[in-house]
N, CA, C and O atoms as a GROMACS GRO file, in nm:
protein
  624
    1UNK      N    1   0.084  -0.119   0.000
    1UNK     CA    2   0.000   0.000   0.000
    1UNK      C    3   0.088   0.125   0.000
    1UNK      O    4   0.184   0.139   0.076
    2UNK      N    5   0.056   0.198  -0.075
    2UNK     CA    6   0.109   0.314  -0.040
    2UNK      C    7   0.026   0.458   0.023
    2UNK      O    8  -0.085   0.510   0.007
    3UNK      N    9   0.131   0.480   0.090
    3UNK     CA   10   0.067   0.619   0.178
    3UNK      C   11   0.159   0.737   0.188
    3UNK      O   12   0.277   0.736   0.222
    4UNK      N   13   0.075   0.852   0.145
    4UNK     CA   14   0.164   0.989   0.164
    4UNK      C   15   0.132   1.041   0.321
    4UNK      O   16   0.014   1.032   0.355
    5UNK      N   17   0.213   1.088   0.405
    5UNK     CA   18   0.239   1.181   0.530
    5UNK      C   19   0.321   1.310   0.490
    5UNK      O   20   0.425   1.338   0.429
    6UNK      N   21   0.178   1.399   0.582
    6UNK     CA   22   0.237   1.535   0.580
    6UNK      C   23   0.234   1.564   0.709
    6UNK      O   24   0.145   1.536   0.789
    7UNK      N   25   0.356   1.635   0.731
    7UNK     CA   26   0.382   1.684   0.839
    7UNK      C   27   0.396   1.776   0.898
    7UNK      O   28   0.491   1.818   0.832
    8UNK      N   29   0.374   1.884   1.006
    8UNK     CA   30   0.428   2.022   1.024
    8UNK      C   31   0.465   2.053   1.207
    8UNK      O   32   0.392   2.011   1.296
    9UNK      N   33   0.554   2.110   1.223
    9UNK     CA   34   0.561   2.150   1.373
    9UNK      C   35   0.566   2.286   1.358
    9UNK      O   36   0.608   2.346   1.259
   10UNK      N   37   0.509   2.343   1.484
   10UNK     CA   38   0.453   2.483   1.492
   10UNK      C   39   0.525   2.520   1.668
   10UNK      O   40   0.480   2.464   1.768
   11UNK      N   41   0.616   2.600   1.671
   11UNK     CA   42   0.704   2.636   1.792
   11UNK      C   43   0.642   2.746   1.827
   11UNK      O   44   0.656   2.764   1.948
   12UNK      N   45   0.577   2.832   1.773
   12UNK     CA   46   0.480   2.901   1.833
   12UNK      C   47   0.580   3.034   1.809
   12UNK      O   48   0.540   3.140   1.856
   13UNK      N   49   0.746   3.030   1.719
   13UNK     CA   50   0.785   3.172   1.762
   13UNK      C   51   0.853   3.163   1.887
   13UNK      O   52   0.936   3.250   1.910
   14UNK      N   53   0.833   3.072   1.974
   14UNK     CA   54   0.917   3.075   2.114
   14UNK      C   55   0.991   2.944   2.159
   14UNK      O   56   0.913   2.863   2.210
   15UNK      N   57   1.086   2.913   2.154
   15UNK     CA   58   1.126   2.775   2.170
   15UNK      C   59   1.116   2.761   2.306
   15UNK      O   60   1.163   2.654   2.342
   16UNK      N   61   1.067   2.836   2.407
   16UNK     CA   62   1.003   2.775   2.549
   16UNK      C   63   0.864   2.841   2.576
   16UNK      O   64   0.817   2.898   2.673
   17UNK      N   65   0.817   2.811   2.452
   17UNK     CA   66   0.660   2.824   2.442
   17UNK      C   67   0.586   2.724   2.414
   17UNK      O   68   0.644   2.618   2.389
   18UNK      N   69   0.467   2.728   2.412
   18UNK     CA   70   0.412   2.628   2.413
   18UNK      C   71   0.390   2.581   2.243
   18UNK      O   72   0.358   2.673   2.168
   19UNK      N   73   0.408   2.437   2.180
   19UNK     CA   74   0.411   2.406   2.013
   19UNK      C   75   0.330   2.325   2.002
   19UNK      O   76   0.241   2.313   2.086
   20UNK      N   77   0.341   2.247   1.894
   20UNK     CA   78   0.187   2.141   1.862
   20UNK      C   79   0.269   2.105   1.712
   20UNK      O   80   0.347   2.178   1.649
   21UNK      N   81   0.215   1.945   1.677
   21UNK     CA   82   0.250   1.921   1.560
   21UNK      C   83   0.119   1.902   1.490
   21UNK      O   84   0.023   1.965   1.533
   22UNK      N   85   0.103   1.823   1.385
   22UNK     CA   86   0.002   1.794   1.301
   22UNK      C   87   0.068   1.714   1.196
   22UNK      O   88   0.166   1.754   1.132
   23UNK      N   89  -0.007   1.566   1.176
   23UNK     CA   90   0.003   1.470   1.093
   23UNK      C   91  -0.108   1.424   1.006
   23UNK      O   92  -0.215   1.392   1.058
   24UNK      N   93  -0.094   1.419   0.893
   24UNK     CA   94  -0.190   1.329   0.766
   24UNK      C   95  -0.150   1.247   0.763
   24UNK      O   96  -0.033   1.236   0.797
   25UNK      N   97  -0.230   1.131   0.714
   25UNK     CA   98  -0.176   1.025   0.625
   25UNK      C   99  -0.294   1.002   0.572
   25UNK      O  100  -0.406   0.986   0.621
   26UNK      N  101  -0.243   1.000   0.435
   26UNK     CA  102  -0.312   1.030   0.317
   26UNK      C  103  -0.325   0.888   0.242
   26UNK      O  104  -0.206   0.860   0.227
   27UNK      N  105  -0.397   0.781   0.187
   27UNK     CA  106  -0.387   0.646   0.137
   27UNK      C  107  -0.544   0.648   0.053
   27UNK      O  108  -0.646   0.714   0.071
   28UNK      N  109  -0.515   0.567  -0.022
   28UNK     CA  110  -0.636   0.550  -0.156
   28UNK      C  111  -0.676   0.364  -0.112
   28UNK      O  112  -0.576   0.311  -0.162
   29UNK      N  113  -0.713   0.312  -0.085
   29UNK     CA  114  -0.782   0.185  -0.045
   29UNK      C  115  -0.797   0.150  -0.160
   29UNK      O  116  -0.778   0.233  -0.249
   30UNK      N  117  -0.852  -0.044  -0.205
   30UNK     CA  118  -0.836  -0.141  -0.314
   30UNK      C  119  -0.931  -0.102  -0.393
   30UNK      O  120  -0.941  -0.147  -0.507
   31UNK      N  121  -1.019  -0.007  -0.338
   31UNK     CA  122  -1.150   0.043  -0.404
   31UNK      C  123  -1.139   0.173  -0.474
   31UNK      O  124  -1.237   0.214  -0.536
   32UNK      N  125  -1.025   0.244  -0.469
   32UNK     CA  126  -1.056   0.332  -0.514
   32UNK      C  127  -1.042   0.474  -0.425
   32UNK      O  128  -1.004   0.582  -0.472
   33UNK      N  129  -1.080   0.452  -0.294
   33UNK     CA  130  -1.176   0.498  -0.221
   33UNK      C  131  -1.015   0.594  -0.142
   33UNK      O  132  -0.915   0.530  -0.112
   34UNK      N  133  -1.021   0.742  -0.123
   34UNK     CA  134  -0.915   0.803  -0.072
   34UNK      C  135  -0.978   0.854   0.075
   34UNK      O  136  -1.072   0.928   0.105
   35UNK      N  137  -0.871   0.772   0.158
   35UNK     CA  138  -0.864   0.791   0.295
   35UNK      C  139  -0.772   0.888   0.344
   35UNK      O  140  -0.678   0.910   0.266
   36UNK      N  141  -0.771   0.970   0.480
   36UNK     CA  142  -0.721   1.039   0.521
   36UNK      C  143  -0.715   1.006   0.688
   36UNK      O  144  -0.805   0.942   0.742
   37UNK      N  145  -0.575   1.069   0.778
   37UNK     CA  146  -0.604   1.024   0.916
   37UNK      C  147  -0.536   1.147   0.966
   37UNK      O  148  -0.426   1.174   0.918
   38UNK      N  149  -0.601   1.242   1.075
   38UNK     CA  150  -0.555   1.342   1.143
   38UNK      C  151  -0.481   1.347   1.275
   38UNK      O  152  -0.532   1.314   1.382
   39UNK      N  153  -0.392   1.377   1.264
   39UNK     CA  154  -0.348   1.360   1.474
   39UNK      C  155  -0.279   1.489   1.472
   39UNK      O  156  -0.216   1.530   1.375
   40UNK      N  157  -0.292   1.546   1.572
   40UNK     CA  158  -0.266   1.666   1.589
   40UNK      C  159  -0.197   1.634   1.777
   40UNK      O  160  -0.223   1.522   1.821
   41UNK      N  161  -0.137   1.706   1.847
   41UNK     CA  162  -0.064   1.684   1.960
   41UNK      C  163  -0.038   1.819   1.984
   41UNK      O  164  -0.019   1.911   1.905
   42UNK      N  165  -0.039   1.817   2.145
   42UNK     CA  166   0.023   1.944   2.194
   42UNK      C  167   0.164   1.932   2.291
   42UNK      O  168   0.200   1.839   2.363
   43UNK      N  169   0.212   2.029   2.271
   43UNK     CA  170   0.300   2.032   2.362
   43UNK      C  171   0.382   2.127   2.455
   43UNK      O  172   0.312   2.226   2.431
   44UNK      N  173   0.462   2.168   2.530
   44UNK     CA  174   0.507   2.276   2.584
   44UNK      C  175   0.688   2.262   2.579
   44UNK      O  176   0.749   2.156   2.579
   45UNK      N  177   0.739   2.374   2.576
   45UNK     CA  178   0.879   2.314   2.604
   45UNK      C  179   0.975   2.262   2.487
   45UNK      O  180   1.078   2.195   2.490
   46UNK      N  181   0.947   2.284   2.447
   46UNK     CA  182   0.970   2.198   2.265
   46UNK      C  183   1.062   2.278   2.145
   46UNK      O  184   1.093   2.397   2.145
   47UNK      N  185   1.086   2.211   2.080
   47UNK     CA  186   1.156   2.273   1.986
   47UNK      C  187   1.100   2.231   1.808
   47UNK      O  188   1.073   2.113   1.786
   48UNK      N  189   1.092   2.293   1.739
   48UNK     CA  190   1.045   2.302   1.606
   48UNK      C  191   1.070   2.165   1.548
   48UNK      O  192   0.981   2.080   1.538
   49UNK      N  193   1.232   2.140   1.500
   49UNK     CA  194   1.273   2.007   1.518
   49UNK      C  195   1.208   1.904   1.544
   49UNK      O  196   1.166   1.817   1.468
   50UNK      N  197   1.197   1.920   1.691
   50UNK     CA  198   1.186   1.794   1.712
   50UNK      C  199   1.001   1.763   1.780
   50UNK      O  200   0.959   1.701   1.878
   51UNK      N  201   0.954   1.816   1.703
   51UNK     CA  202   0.797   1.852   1.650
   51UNK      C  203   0.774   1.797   1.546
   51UNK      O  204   0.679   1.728   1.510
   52UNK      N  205   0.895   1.842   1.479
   52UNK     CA  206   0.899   1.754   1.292
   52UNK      C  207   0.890   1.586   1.352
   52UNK      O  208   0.801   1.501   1.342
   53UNK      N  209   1.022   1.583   1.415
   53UNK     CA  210   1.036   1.450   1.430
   53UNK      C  211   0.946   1.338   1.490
   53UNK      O  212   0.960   1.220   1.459
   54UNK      N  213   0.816   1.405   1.615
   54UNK     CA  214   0.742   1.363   1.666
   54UNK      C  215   0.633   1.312   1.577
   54UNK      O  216   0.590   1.197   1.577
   55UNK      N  217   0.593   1.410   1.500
   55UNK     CA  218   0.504   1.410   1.391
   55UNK      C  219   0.548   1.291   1.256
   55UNK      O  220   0.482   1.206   1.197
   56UNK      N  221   0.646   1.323   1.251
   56UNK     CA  222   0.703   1.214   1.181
   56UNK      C  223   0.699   1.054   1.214
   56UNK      O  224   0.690   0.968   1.127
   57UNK      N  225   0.706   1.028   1.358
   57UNK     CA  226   0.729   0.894   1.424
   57UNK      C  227   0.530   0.836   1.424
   57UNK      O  228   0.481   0.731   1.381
   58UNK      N  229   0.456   0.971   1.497
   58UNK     CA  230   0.362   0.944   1.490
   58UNK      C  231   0.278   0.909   1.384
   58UNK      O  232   0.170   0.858   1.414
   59UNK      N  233   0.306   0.928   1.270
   59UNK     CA  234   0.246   0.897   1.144
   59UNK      C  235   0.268   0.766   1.089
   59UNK      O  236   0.177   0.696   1.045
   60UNK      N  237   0.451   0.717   1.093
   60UNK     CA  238   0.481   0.596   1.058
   60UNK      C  239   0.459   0.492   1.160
   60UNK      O  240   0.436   0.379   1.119
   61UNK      N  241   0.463   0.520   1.321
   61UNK     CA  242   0.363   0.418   1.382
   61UNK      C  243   0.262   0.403   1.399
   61UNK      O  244   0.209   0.323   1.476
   62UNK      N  245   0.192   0.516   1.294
   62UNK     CA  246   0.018   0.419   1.252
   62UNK      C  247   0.028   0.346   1.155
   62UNK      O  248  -0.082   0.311   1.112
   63UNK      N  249   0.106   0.311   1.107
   63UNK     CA  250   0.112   0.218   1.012
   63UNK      C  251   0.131   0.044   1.056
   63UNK      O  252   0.211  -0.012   1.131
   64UNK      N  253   0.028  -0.004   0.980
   64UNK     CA  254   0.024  -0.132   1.103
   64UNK      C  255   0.031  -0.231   1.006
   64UNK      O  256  -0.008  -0.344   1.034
   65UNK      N  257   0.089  -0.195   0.860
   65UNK     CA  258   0.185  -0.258   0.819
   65UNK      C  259   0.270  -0.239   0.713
   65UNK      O  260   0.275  -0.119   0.684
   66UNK      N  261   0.344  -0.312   0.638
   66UNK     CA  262   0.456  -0.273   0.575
   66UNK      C  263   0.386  -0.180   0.447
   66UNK      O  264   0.282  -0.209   0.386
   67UNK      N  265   0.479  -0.050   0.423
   67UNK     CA  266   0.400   0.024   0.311
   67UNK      C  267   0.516   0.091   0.255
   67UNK      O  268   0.633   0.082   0.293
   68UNK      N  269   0.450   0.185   0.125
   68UNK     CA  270   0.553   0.246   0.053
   68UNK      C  271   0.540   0.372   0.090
   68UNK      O  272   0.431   0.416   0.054
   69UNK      N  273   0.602   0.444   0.145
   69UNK     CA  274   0.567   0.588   0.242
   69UNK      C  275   0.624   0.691   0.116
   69UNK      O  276   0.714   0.669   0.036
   70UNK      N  277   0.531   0.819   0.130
   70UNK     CA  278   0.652   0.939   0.107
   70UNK      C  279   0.607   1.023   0.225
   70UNK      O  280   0.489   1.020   0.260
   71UNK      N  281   0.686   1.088   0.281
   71UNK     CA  282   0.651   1.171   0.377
   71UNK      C  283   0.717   1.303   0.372
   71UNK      O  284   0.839   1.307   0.391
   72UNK      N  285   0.648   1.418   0.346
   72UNK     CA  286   0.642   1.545   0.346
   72UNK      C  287   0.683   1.615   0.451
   72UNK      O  288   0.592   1.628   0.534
   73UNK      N  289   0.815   1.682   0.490
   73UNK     CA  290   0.829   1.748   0.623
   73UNK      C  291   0.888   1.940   0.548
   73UNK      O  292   0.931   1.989   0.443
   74UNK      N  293   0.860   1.971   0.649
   74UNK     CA  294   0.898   2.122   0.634
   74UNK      C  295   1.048   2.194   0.715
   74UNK      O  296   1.088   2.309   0.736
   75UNK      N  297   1.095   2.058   0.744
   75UNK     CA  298   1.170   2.045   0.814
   75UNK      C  299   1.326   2.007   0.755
   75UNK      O  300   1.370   1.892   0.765
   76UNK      N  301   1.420   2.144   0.677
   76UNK     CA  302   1.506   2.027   0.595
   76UNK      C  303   1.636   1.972   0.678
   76UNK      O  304   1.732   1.900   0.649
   77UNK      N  305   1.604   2.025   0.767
   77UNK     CA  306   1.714   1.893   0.924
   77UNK      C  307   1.648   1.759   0.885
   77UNK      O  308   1.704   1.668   0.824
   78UNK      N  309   1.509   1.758   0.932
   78UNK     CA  310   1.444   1.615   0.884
   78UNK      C  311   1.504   1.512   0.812
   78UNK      O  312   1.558   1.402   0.827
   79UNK      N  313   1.462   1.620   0.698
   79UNK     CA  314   1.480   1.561   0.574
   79UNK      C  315   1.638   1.523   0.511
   79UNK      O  316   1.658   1.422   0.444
   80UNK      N  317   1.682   1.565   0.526
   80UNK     CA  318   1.871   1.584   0.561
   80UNK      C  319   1.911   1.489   0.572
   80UNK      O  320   1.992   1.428   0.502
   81UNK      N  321   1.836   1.453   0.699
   81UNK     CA  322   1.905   1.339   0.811
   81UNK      C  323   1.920   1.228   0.714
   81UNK      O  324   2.026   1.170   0.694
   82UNK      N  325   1.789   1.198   0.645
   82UNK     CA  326   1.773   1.091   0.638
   82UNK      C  327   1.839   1.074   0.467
   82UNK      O  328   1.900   0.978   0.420
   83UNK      N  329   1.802   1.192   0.407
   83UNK     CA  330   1.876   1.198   0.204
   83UNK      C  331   2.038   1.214   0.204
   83UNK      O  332   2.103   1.182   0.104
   84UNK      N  333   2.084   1.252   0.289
   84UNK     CA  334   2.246   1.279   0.272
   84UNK      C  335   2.276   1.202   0.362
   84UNK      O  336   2.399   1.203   0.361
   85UNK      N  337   2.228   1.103   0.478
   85UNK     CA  338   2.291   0.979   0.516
   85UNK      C  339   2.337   1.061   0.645
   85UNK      O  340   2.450   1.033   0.685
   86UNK      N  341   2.260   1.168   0.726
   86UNK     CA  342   2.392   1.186   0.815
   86UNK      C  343   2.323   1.109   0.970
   86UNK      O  344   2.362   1.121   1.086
   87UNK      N  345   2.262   1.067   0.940
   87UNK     CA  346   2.172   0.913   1.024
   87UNK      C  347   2.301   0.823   1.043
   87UNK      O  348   2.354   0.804   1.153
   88UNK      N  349   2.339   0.778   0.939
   88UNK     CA  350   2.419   0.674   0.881
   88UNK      C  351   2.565   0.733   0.983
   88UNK      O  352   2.606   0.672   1.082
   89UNK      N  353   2.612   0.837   0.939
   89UNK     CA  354   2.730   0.859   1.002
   89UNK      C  355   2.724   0.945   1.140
   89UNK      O  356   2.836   0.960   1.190
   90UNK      N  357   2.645   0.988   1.194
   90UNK     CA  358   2.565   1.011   1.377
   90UNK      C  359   2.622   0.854   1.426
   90UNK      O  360   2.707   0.820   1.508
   91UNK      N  361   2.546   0.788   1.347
   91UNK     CA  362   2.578   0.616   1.459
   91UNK      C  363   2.706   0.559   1.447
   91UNK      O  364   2.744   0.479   1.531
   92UNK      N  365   2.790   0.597   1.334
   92UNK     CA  366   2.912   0.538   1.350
   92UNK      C  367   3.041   0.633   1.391
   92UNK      O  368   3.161   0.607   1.386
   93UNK      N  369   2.976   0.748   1.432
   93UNK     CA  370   3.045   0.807   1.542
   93UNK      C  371   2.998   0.812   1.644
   93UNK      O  372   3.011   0.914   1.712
   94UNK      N  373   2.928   0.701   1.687
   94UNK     CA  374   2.840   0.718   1.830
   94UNK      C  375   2.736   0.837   1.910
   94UNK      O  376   2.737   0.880   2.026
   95UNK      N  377   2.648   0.868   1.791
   95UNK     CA  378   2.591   0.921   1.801
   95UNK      C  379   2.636   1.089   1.806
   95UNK      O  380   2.569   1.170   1.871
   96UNK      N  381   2.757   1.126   1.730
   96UNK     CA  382   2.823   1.267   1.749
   96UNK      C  383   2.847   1.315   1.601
   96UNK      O  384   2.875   1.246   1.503
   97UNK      N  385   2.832   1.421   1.609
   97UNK     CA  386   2.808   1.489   1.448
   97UNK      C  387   2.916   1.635   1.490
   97UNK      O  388   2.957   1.676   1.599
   98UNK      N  389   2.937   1.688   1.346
   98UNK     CA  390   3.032   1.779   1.340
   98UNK      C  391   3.169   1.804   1.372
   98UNK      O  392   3.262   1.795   1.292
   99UNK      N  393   3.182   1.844   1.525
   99UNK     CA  394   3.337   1.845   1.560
   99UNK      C  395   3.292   1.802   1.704
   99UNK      O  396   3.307   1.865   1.809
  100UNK      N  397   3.222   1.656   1.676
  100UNK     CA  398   3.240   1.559   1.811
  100UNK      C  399   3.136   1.600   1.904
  100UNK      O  400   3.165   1.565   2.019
  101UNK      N  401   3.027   1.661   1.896
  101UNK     CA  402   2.947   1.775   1.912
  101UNK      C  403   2.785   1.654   1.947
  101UNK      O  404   2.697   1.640   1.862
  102UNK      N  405   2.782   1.596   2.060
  102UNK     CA  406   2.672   1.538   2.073
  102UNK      C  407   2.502   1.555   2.006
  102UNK      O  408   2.428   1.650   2.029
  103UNK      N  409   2.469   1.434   1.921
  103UNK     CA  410   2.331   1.476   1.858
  103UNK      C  411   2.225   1.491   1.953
  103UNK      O  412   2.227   1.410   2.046
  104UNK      N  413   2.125   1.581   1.950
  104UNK     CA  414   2.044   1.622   2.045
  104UNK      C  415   1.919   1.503   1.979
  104UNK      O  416   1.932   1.450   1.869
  105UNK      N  417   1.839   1.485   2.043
  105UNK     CA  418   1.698   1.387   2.062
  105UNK      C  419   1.722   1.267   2.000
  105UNK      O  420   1.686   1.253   1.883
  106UNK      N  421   1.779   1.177   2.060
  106UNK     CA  422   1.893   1.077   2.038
  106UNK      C  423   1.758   0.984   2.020
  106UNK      O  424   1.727   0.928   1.915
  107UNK      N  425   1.690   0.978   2.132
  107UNK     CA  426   1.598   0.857   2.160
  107UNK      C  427   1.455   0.892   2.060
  107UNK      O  428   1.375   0.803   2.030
  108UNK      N  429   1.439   1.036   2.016
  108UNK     CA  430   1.347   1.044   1.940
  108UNK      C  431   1.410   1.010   1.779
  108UNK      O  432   1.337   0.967   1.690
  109UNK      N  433   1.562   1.039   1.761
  109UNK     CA  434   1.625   0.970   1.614
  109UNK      C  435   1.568   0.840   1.618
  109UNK      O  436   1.477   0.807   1.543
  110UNK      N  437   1.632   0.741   1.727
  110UNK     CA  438   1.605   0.604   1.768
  110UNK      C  439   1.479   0.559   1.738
  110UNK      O  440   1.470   0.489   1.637
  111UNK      N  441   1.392   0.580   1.792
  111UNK     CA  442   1.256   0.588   1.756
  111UNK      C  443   1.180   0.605   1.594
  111UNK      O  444   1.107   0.528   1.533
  112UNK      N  445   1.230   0.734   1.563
  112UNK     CA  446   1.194   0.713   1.425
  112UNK      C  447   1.266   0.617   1.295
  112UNK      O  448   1.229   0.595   1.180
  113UNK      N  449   1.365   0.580   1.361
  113UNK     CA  450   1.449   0.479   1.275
  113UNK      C  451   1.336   0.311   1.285
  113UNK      O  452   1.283   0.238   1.202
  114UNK      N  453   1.348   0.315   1.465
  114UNK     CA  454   1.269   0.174   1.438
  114UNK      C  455   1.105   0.182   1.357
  114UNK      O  456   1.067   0.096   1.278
  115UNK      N  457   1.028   0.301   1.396
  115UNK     CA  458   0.905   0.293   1.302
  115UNK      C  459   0.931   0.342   1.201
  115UNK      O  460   0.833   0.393   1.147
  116UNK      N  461   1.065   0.356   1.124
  116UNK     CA  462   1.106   0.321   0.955
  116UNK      C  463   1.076   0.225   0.969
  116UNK      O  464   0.958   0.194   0.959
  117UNK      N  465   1.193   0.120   1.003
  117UNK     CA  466   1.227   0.006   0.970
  117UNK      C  467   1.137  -0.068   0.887
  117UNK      O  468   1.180  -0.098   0.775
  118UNK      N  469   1.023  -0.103   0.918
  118UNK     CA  470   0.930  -0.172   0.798
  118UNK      C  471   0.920  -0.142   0.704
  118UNK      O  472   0.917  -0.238   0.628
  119UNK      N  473   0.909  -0.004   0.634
  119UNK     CA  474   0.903   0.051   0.536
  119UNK      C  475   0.978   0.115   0.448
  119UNK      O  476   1.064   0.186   0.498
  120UNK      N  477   0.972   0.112   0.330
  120UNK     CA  478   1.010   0.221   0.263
  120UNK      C  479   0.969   0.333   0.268
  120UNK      O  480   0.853   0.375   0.261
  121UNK      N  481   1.085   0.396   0.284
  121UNK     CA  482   1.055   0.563   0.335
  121UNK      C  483   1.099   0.632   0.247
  121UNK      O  484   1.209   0.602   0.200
  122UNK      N  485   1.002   0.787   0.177
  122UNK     CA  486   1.124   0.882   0.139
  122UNK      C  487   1.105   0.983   0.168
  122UNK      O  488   1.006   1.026   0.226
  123UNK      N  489   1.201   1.044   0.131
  123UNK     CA  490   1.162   1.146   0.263
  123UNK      C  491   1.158   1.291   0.169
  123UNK      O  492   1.242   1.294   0.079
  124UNK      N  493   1.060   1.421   0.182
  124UNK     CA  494   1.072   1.468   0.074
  124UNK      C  495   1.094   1.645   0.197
  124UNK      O  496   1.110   1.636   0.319
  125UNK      N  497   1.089   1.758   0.135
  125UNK     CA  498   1.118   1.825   0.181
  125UNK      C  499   1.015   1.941   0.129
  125UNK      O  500   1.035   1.963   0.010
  126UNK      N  501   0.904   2.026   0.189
  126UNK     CA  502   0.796   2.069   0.192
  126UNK      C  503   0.832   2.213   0.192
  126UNK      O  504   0.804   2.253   0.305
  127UNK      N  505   0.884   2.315   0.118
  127UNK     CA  506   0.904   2.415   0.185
  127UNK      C  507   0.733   2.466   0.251
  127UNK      O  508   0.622   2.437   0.206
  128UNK      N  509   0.774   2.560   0.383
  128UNK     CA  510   0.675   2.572   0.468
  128UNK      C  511   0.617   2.696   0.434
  128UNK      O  512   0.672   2.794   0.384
  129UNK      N  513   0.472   2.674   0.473
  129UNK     CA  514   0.423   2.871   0.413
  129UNK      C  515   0.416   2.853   0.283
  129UNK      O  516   0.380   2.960   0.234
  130UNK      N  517   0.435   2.757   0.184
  130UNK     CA  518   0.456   2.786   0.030
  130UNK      C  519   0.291   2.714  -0.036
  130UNK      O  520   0.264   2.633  -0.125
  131UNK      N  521   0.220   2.782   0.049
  131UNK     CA  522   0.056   2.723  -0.039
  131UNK      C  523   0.059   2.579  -0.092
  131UNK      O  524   0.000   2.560  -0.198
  132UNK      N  525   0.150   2.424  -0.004
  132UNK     CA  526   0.125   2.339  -0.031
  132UNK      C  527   0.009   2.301   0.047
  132UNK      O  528   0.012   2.285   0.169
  133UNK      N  529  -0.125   2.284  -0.047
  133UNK     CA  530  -0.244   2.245   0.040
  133UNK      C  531  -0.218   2.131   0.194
  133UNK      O  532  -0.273   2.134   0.305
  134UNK      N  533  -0.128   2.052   0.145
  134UNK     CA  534  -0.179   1.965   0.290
  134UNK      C  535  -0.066   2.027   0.360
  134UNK      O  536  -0.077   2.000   0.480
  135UNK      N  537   0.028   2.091   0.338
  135UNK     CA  538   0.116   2.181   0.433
  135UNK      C  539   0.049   2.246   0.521
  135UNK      O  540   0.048   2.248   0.644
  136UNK      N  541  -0.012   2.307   0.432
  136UNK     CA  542  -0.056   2.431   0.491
  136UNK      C  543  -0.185   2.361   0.611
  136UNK      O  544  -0.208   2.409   0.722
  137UNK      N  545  -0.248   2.249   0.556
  137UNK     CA  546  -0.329   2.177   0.680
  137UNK      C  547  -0.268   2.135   0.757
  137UNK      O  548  -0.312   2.135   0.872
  138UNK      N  549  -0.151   2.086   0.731
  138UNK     CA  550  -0.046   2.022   0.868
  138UNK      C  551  -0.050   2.145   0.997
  138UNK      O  552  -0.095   2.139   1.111
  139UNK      N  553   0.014   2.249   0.928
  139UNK     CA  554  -0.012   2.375   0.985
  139UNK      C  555  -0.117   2.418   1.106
  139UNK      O  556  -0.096   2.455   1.222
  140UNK      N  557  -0.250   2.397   1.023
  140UNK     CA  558  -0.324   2.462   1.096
  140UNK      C  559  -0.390   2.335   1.232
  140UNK      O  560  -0.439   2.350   1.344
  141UNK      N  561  -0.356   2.216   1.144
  141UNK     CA  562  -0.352   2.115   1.288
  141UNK      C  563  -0.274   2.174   1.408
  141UNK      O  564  -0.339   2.218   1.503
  142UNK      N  565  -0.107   2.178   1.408
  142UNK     CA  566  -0.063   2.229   1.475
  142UNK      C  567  -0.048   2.267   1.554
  142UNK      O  568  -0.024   2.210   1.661
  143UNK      N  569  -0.060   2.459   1.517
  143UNK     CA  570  -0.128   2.557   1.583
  143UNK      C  571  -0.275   2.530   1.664
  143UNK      O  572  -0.306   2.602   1.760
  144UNK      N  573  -0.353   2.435   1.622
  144UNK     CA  574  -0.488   2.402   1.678
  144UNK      C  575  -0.455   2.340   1.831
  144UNK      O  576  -0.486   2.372   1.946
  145UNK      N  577  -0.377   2.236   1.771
  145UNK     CA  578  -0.278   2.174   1.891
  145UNK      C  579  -0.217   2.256   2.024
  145UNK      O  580  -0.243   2.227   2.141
  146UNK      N  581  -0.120   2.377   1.974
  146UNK     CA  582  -0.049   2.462   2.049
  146UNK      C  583  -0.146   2.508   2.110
  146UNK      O  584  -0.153   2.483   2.230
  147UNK      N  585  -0.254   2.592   2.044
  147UNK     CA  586  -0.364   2.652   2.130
  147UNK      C  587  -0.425   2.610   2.197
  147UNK      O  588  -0.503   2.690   2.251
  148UNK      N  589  -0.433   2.495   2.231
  148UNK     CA  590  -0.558   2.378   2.302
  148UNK      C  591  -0.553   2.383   2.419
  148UNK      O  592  -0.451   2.437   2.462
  149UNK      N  593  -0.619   2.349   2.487
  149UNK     CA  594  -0.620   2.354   2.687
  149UNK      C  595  -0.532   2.261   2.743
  149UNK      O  596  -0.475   2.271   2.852
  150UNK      N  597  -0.521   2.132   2.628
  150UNK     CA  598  -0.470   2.005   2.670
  150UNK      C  599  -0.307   1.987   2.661
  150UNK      O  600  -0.241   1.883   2.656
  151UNK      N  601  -0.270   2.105   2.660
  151UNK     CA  602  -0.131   2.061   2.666
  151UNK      C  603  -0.051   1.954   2.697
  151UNK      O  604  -0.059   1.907   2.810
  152UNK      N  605   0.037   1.899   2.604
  152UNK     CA  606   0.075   1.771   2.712
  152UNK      C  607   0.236   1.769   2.715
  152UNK      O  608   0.293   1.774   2.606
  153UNK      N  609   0.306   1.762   2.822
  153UNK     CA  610   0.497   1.777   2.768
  153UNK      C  611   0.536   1.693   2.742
  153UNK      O  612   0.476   1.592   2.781
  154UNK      N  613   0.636   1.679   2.676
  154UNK     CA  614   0.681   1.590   2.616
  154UNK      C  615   0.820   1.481   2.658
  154UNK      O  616   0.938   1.507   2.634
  155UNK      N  617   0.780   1.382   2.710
  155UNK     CA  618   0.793   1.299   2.771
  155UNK      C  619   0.913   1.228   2.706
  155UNK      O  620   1.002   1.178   2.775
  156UNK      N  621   0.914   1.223   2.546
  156UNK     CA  622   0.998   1.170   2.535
  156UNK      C  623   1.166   1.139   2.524
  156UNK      O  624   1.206   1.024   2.506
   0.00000   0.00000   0.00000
């Protein structure tokens, strides 16, 4: 099966403000028939990043089974990570990038590697704000998120 994910994190402008992500996943069924799935999350404390990355994990572990992904981020750290391989060379310097310079959200990289793993992934790069319709809905999930009563921190 294949399924498109769009993604967006929303920092609110304050990286110790309160953010929210927002996830699609977008899939056409044996019928024809085009499905869609919303999750939206709040959070406090957070960073843009790793909003992308949350949003990202949360989309590919709804997937409950093996598929052909593309996934849309606005995020080109995201997207980076994973097209120029610097995933690949983070772990075989033990998790240290640049000039030995520890990678930050180690266990949220970790994480989104294992809910790859089943799939083919690709990973595409969304510029943000640029009138891509489901961008721009990732978006307003988000922000819906950030604004919400339900804040929740982020634990992981």
């Amino acid at each position: 099966m294949k399924v498109n994910i769009y993604t967006d994190g929303a920092a609110r402008g304050n990286p110790n403000g309160p953010g929210g992500y927002g996830c699609v996943l977008q899939y056409t069924d044996k019928n024809g028939v085009l499905h869609e799935r919303e999750f939206s999350q709040g959070y406090i404390k957070t960073t843009n990043n790793r909003m992308e990355l949350m949003a990202a994990i949360v989309g590919l572990e709804a997937l409950t089974r093996p598929c052909e992904v593309e996934l849309y981020s606005d995020s080109k750290y995201v997207v980076d990570a994973f097209n120029q391989h610097w995933i690949d060379g983070w772990i075989k310097k033990g998790w240290k990038r640049g000039k030995n310079e520890p990678v930050k959200n180690i266990e949220l990289w970790q994480r989104l590697l294992k809910a790859k793993a089943p799939h083919q992934v690709r990973f595409h790069w969304v510029k943000g704000h640029d009138g891509h319709e489901m961008n721009e809905r990732c978006d307003q999930l988000a922000t819906s998120a950030a604004d919400g009563q339900n804040l929740i921190e982020d634990q992981a």
